[in-house]
PLY file of the C-alpha trace (Angstrom):
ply
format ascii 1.0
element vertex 437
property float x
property float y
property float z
element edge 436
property int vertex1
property int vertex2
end_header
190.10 -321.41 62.65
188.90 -324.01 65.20
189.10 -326.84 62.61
192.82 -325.64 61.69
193.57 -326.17 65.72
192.23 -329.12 65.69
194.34 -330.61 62.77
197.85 -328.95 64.22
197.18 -330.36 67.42
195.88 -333.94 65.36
199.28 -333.31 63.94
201.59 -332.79 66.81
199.41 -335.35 68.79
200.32 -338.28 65.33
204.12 -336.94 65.76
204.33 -338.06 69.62
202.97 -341.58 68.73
205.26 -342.07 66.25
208.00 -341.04 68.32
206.71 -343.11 70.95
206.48 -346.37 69.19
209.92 -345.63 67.29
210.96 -345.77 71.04
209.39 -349.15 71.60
210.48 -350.56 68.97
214.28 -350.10 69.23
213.99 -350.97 73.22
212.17 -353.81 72.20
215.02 -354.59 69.16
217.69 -354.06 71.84
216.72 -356.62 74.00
216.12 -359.25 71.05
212.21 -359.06 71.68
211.90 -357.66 68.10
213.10 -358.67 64.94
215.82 -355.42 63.27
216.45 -355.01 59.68
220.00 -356.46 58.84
222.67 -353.68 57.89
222.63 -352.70 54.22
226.70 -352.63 53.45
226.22 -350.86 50.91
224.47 -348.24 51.93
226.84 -348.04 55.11
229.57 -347.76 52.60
227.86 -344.91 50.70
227.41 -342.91 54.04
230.57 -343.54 55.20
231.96 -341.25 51.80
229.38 -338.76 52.54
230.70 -338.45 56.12
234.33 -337.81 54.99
233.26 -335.69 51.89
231.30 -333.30 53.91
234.42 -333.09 56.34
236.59 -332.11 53.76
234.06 -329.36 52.23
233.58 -328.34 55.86
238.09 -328.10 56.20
237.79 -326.48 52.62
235.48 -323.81 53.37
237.18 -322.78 56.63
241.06 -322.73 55.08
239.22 -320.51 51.55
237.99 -318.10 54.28
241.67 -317.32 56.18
242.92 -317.19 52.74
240.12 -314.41 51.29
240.85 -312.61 54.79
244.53 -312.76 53.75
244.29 -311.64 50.81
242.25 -308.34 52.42
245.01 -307.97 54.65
247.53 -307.64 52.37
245.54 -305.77 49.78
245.19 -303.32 52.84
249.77 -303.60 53.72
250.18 -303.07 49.86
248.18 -299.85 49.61
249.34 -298.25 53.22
252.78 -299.26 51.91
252.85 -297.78 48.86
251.24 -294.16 50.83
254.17 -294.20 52.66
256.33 -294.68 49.98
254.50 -291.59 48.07
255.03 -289.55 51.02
258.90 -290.53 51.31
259.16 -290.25 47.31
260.60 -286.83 46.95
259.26 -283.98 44.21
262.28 -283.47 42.78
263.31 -287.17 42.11
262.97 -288.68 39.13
259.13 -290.43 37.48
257.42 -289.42 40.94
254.15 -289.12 38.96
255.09 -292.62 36.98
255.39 -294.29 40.73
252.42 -293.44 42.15
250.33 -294.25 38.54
252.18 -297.67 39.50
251.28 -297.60 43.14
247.65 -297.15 41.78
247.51 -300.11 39.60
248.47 -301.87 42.44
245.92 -301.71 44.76
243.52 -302.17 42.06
245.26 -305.43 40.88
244.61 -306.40 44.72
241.32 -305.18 44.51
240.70 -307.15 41.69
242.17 -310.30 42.84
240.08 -310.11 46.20
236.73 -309.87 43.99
237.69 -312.85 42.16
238.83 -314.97 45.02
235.50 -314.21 46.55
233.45 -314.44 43.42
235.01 -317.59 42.30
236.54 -319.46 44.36
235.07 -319.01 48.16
231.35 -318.67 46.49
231.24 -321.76 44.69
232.48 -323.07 47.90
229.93 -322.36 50.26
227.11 -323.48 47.55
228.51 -327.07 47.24
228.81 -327.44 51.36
225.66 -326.02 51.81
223.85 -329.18 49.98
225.11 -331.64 52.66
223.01 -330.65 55.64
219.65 -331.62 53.87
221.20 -334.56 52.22
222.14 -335.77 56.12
218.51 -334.82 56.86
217.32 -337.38 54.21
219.76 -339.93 55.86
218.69 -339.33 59.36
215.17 -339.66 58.15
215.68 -343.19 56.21
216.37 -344.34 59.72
213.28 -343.22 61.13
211.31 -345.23 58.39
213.36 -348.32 58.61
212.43 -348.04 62.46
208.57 -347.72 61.41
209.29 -350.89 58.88
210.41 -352.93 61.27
207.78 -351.79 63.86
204.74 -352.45 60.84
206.17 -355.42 60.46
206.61 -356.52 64.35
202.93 -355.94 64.32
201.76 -357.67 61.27
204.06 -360.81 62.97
201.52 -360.37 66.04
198.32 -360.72 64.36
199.23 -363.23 62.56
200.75 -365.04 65.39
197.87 -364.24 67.96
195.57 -367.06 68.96
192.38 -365.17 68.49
192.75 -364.42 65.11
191.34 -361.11 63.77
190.98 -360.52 60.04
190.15 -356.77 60.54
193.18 -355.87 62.63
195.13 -358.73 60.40
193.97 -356.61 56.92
195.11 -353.03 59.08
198.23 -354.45 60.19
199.19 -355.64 56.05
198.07 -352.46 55.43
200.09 -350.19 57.48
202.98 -352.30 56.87
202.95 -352.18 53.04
202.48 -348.59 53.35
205.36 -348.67 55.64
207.42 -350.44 53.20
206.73 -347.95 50.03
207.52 -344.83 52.28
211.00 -346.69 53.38
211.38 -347.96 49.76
210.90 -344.31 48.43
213.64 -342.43 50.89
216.15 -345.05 50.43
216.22 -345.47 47.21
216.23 -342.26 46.59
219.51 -341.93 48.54
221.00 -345.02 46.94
221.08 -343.23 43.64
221.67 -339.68 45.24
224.67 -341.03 47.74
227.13 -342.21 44.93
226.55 -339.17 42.36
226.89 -336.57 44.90
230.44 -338.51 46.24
231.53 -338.90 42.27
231.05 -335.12 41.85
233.81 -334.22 44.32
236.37 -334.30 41.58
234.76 -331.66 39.30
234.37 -329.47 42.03
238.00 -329.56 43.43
239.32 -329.17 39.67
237.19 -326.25 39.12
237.38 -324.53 42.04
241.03 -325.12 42.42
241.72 -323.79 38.31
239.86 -320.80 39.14
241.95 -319.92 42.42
245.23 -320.94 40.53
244.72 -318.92 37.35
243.23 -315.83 39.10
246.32 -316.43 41.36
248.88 -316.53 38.21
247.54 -313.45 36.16
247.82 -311.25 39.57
251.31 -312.02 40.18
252.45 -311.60 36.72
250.96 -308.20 36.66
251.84 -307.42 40.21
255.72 -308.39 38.93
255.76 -306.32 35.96
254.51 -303.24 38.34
257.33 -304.04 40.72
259.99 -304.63 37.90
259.01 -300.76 36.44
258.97 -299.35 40.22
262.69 -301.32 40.43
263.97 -299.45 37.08
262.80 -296.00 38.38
264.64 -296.77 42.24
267.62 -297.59 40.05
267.21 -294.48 37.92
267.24 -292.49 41.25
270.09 -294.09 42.62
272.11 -293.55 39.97
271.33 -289.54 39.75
271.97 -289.46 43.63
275.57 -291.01 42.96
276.34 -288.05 40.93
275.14 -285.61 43.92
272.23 -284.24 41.79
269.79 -284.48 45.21
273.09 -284.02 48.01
272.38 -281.71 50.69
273.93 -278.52 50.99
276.80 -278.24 53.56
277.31 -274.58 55.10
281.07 -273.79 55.90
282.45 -274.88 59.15
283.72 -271.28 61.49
286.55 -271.68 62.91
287.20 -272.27 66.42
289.26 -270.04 68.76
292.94 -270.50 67.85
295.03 -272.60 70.45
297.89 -270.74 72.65
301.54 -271.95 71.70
303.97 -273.48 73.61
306.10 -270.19 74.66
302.57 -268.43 75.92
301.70 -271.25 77.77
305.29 -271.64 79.89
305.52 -267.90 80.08
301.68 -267.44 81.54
302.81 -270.02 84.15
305.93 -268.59 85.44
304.53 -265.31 85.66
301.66 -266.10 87.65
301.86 -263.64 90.90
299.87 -267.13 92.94
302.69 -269.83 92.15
305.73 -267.46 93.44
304.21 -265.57 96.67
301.03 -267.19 97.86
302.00 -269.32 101.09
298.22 -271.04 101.01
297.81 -272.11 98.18
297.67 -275.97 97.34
300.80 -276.34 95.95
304.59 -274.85 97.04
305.72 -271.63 95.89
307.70 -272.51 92.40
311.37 -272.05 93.33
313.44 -270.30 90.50
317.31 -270.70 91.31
320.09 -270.65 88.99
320.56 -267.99 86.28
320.72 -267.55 82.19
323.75 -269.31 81.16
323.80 -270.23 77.88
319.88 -269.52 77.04
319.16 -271.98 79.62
316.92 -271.32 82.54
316.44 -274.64 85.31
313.19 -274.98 86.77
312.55 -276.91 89.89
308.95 -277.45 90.81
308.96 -278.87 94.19
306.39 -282.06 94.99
302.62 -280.78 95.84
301.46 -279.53 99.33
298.32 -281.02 99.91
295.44 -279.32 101.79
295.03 -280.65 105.69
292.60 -283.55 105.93
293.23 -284.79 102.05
295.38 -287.99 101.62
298.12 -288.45 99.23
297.65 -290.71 96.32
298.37 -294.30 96.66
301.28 -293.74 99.41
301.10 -290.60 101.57
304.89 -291.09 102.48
306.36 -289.48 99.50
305.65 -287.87 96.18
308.18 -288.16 93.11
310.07 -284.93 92.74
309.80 -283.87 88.89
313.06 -281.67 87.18
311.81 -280.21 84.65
314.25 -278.07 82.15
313.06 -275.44 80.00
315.70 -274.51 77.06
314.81 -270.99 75.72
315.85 -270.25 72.47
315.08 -267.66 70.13
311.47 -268.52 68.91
311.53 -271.84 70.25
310.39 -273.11 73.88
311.45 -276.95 74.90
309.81 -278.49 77.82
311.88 -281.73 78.82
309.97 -283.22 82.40
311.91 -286.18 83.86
310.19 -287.72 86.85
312.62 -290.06 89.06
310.60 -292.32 91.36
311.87 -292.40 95.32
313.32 -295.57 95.75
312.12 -295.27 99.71
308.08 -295.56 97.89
306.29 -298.58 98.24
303.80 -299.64 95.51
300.13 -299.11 97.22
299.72 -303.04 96.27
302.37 -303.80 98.94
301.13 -301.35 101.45
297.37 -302.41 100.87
296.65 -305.47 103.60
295.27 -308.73 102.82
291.34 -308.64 101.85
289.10 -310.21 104.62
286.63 -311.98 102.68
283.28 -310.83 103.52
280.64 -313.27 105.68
278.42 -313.26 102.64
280.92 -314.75 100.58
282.55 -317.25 103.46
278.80 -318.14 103.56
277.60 -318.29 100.13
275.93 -321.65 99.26
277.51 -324.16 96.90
275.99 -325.02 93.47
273.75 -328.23 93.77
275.47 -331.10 92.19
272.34 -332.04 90.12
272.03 -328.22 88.69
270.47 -328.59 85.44
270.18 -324.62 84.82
270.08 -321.67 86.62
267.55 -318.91 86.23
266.96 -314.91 87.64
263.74 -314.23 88.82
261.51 -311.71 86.55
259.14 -311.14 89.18
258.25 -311.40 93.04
256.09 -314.61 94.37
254.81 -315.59 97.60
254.25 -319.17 97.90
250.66 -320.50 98.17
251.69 -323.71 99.63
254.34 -324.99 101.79
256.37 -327.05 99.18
256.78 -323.70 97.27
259.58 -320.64 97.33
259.04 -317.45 98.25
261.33 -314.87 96.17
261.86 -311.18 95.25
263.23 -309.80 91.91
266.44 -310.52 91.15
266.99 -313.25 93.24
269.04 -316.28 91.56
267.74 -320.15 91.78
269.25 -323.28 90.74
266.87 -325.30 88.95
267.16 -329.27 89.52
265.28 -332.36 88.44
261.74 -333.51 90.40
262.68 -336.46 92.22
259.63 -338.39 91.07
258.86 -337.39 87.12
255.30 -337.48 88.10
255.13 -334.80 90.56
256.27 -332.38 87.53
253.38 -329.76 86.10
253.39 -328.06 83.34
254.81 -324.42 84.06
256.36 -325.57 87.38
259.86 -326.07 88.29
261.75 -327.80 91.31
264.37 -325.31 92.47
267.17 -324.28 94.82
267.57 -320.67 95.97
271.22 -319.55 96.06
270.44 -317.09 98.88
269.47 -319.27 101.77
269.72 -322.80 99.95
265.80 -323.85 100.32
264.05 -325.79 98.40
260.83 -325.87 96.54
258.58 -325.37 93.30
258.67 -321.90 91.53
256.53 -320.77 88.82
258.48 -320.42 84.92
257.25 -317.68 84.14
258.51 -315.68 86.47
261.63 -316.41 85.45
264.74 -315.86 82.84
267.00 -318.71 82.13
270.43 -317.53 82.57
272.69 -318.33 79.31
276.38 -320.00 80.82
0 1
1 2
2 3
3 4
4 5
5 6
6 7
7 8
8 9
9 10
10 11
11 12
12 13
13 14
14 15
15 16
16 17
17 18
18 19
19 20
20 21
21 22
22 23
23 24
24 25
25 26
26 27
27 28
28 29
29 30
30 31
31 32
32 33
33 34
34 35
35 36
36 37
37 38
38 39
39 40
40 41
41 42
42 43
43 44
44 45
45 46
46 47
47 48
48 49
49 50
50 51
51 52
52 53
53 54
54 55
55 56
56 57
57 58
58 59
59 60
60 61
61 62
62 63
63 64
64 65
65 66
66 67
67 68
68 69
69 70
70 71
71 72
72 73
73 74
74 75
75 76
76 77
77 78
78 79
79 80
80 81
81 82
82 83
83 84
84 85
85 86
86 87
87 88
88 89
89 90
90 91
91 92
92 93
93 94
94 95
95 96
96 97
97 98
98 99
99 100
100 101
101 102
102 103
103 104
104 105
105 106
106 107
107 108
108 109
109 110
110 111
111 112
112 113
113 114
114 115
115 116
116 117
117 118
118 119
119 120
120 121
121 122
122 123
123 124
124 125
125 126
126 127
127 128
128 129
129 130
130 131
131 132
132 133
133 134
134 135
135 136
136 137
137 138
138 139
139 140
140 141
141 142
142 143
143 144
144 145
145 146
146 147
147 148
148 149
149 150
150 151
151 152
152 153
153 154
154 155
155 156
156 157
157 158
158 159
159 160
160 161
161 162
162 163
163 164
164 165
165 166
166 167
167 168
168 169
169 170
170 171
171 172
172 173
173 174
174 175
175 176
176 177
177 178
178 179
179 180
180 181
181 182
182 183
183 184
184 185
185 186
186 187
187 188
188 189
189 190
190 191
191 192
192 193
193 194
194 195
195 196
196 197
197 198
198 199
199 200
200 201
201 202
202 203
203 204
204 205
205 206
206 207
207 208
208 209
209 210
210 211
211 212
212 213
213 214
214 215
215 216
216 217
217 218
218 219
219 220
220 221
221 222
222 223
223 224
224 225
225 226
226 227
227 228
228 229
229 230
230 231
231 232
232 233
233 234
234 235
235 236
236 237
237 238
238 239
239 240
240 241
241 242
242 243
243 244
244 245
245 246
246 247
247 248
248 249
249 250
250 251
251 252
252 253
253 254
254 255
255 256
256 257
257 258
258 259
259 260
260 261
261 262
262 263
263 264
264 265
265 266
266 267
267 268
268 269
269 270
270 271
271 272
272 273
273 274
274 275
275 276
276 277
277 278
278 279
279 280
280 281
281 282
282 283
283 284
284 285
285 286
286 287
287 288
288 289
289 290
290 291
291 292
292 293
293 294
294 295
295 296
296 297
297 298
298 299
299 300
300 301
301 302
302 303
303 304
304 305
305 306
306 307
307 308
308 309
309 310
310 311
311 312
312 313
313 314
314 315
315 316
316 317
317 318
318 319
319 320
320 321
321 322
322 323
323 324
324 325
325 326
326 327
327 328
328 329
329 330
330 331
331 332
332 333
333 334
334 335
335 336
336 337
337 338
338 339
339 340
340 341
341 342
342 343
343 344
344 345
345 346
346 347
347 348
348 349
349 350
350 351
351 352
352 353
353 354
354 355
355 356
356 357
357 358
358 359
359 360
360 361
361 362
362 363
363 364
364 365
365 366
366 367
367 368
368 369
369 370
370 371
371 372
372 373
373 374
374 375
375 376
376 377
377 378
378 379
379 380
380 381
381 382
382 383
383 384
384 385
385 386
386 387
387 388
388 389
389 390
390 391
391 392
392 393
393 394
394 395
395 396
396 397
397 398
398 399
399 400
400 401
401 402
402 403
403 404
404 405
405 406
406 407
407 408
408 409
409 410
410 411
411 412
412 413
413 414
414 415
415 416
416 417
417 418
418 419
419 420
420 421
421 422
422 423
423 424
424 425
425 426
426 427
427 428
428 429
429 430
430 431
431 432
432 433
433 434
434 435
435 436
């Protein structure tokens, strides 16, 4: 147990001086005190693919995903449609039990489909994007040991360099650096070879995966249409038995209403009436019957109405049209003939009526700005936070006109003039409703 310690913390301890003199070196390389590796182009070339393939996979992965949650969406729509349909699909009406065995090989042609999407299409997907997160591991790491290359070598430069020359730490430091070397040698090529294939086998994957989605994709909706076009044939069935009133509602006979009073009954009922001949307060004047039967005739003269005290006349309270109205009696047959001759003395209530005063809201009513681009009805009430802004209630209209600096505009902010008073200031959009001229 104690020696295991030991070792971890050995470990951990090896880690931080690596890290440290990674650190040295590349201050040391960025201040030209140390000599840096050149640039391999190639390699740069190779990560530069890797980059952009993993950001497709990555775009790839996300846009499969939306689509496999579509396709669950609408599996559920299809099936909660088609229960409603059952429901609606009456007993009586023709192939109810061939529409729902329909409606069930529906949902499980969605059921289906969603099992393959997943299955083939969305799992192959996440397989061949899970691969580049240790392959950018091995790149990040090739860095590292180009860092302890150039930091091997930096030293073996020293010893070789220093004055007092040291064949002990001279052997170490050819050492360390060959070892150096081989590690660096191992990791990148490693990645040369490993770089290129994995970039090459983009194209197999995009043709399979994209086969796979497009046939499973065919076969569903060419058995999804030959459902639908069986489902359309029975609808068509139906309609065509409803046309002949096989499933029409039953309509109970209309009763009749009570019968209407004739002509005669009604002029009869109303010269008989004991209130138009004798009572003196009533609304109107007692009906005056002069003349007598000559000829089967009878003349009725209905003097003008007798308004109640207090109540004005009509449009002119001078005079009222006097109506003549003639009532030939014949034998089973009643004639009402009504002619009405206006008093020439009446003035039309349009001559009478004097000349409107306008009112001191309209004399005072602001003019439209000249520079008006819109106007708008406020949706809401606001009261202004600052004092460039306009207090309003609901209801209130404002004439909306350009900023006069383009700069001072923010989004969701509009310069504007308030019809009511005629101030000035910024109003938020959204509590307002354009109003369409």
């Amino acid at each position: 147990m104690a020696e295991g310690g030991r070792e971890a913390k050995g470990g951990v301890f090896a880690k931080s001086i690596k890290r440290a003199t990674r650190a040295k070196e590349r201050f040391l390389q960025s201040i030209g005190k140390a000599e840096k590796s050149e640039k391999d182009e190639t390699f740069e070339d190779y990560v530069g693919n890797f980059n952009n393939q993993q950001a497709a996979a990555v775009k790839l992965q996300k846009e499969l995903k939306n689509y496999a949650n579509s396709v669950k969406a609408m599996s559920l729509a299809s099936k909660n449609l088609n229960d409603a349909l059952s429901e609606a699909y009456g007993d009586d009406w023709p192939d109810k039990d061939e529409v729902r065995n329909a409606q069930d090989s529906m949902d499980l042609l969605w059921s289906d489909y969603q099992e393959k999407v997943t299955r083939e299409v969305l799992s192959p997907v996440n397989t061949y994007q899970s691969q580049f997160p240790e392959v950018k591991q091995r790149i990040a790491k090739r860095g590292r040991k180009l860092v302890d290359y150039d930091a091997a070598k930096h030293t073996l430069t020293a010893a070789q360099q220093s004055k007092k020359r040291d064949e002990a730490k001279l052997h170490k430091a050819q050492d360390e650096c060959q070892k150096a070397k081989k590690v660096y040698d191992d990791v990148n090529n490693g990645l040369m070879e490993e770089l290129p294939a994995l970039h090459d086998s983009r194209i197999g994957f995009y043709v399979s995966t994209f086969q796979a989605l497009f046939s499973s994709e065919q076969r569903f909706h060419t058995d999804m249409g030959q459902l639908k076009s069986r489902l359309g044939d029975t609808l068509e069935k139906l309609q065509q038995e409803a046309n002949t009133g096989k499933f029409a509602t039953k309509r109970l006979p209309r009763s009749p209403g009570p019968a209407s009073p004739s002509m005669a009954e009604v002029v009869e009922a109303a010269m008989n009436k004991p209130s138009l001949q004798n009572d003196t307060d009533h609304p109107y004047e007692s009906v005056d019957l002069h003349g007598g039967l000559k000829n089967g005739e009878v003349d009725v003269n209905i003097a003008k109405p007798k308004l109640p005290s207090g109540e004005i006349e009509g449009p002119s309270a001078k005079d009222v049209p006097e109506a003549e109205v003639e009532a030939t009696v014949d034998p089973g047959k009643v004639e009402l003939n009504a002619n009405v001759t206006p008093n020439a003395d009446v003035t039309p209530a349009a001559e009478e009526a004097p000349d409107r005063t306008p009112s001191p809201t309209e004399n005072n009513k602001p003019a439209m700005p000249d520079d008006t681009l819109y106007s708008v009805i406020t949706t809401h009430s606001y009261t202004r936070c600052d004092s460039d802004e306009l207090s309003f209630q609901t209801g209130e209209t404002i004439h909306i006109i350009p900023f006069e600096d383009p700069d001072d505009a923010d989004e969701g902010w509009l310069m504007g003039v308030k019809e009511s008073d005629s101030s000035k200031g910024l109003l938020p959009e959204n509590h307002t409703k354009r109003i369409q001229t």
